[in-house]
N, C-alpha and C positions, 0 to 999 in steps of 0.2 A: 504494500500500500504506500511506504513509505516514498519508494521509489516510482510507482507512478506520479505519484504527485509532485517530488523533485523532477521527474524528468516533463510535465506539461508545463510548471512552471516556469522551471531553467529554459524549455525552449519558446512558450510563449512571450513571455513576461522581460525577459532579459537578454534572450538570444545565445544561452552559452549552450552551445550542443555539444559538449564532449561529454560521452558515455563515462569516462572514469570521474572525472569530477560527480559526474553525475550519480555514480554508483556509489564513491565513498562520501558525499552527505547525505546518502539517503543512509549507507549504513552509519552514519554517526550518530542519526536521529535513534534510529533504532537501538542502537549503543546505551544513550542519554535518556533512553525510556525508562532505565534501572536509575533511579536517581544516585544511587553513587557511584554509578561508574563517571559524575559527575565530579567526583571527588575523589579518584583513584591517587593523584600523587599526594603522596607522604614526606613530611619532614625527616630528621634521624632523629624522633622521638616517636613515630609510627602514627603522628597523628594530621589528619588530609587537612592535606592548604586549599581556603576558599579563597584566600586574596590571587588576585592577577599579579600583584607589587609582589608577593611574597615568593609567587611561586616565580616569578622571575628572575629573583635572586636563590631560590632552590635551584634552577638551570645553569647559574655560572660553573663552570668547572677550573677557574685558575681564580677567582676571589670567592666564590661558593662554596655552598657544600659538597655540589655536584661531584661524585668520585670519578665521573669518566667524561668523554664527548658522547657516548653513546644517552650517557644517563642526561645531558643537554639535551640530546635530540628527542630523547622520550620527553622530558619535561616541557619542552617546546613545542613537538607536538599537541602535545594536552593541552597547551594554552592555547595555541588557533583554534583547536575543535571545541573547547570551552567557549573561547570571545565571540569565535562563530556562530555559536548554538545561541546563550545568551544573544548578542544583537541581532540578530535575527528573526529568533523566536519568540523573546522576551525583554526587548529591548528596555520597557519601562519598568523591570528589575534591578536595572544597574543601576540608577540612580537611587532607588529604595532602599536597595541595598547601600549605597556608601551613604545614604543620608541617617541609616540607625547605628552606623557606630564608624568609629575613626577606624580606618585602613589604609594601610600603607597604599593600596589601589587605588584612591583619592590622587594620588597627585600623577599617574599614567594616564596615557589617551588609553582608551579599553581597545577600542578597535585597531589603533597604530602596532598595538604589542601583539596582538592577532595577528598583522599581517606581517609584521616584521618574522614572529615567529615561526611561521608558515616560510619565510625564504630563505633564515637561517635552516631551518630542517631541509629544505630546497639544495641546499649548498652540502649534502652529506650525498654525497652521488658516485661513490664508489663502495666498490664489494657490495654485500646483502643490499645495500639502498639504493643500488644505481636505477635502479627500474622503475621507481616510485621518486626519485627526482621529480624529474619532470611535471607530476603530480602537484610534489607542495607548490613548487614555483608559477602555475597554471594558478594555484587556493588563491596563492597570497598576491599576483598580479590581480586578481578577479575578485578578492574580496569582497568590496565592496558590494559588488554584483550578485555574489551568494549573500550576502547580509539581505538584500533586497528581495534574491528566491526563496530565502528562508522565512521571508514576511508572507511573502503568497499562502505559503504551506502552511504555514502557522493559522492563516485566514481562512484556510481550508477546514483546514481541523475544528477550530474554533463551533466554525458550521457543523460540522458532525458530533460537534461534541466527544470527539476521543480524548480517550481517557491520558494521553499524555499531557495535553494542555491543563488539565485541573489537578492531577498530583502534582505536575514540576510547581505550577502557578502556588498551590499551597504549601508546598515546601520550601519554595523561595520568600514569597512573602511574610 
């Protein structure tokens, strides 16, 4: 379902017809239906970072805690697919959210670190990742534009009343 409706939108609404974009936000949606897998990364205390600021500095691997680049690339990942989802599909969260308590997220553009972070993972393009290159750097050029098909989708659902929209919506809030 997920993915019909990513791919009417992505080609009506916005114009991006590439099937692999297309396939990996539908499955990211699908992914973020579990609400913690909204919250998979973990500090070295085992406990999930919801800030964007924080987990941005979980990502560094030579001023961070980051142990590897691999463990930047995971971390970074997670933050596109995170900023993505959020502005996208809940955009009038982020600002709820930084308005009930101080976060170091407060002083990032939410959507900048998204796309940054989608080019840095873009830039890991040999061995195991060289095939999905290409991928982040399509995310995080097109941003924007997925922030926009992810509004459609969300519009969609909305109308059917799926049940994504009302647990994220009450969890979040």
């Amino acid at each position: 379902m997920f993915l019909n409706l990513v791919d009417r939108h992505f080609d009506e609404d916005i114009g991006l017809r590439d099937p692999d974009v297309k396939e990996y936000v539908a499955a990211m949606l699908a992914e973020f239906a579990d609400a913690e897998n909204l919250f998979r990364v973990k500090n070295a205390e085992g406990k999930p970072i919801q800030d964007v600021g924080e987990m941005l500095l979980e990502s560094d691997p030579i001023y961070g805690p980051a142990s590897s680049f691999d463990r930047e690339r995971q971390v970074r990942k997670h933050i596109g697919d995170y900023t993505l989802f959020f502005s996208g599909m809940f955009p009038e969260s982020i600002n709820h959210v930084r308005l009930r308590k101080q976060r170091l997220e407060n002083m990032i553009d939410f959507m900048k670190a998204g796309k940054e972070s989608y080019y840095i993972v873009s830039k890991f393009e040999h061995f195991e990742y060289a095939k999905v290159a290409p991928l982040f750097a399509k995310l995080s050029k097109e941003f924007e534009s997925c922030v926009y098909g992810l509004n459609c989708v969300k519009n969609d659902l909305q109308e059917m009343h799926h049940p994504i929209i009302g647990k994220t919506r009450d969890f979040i809030m």
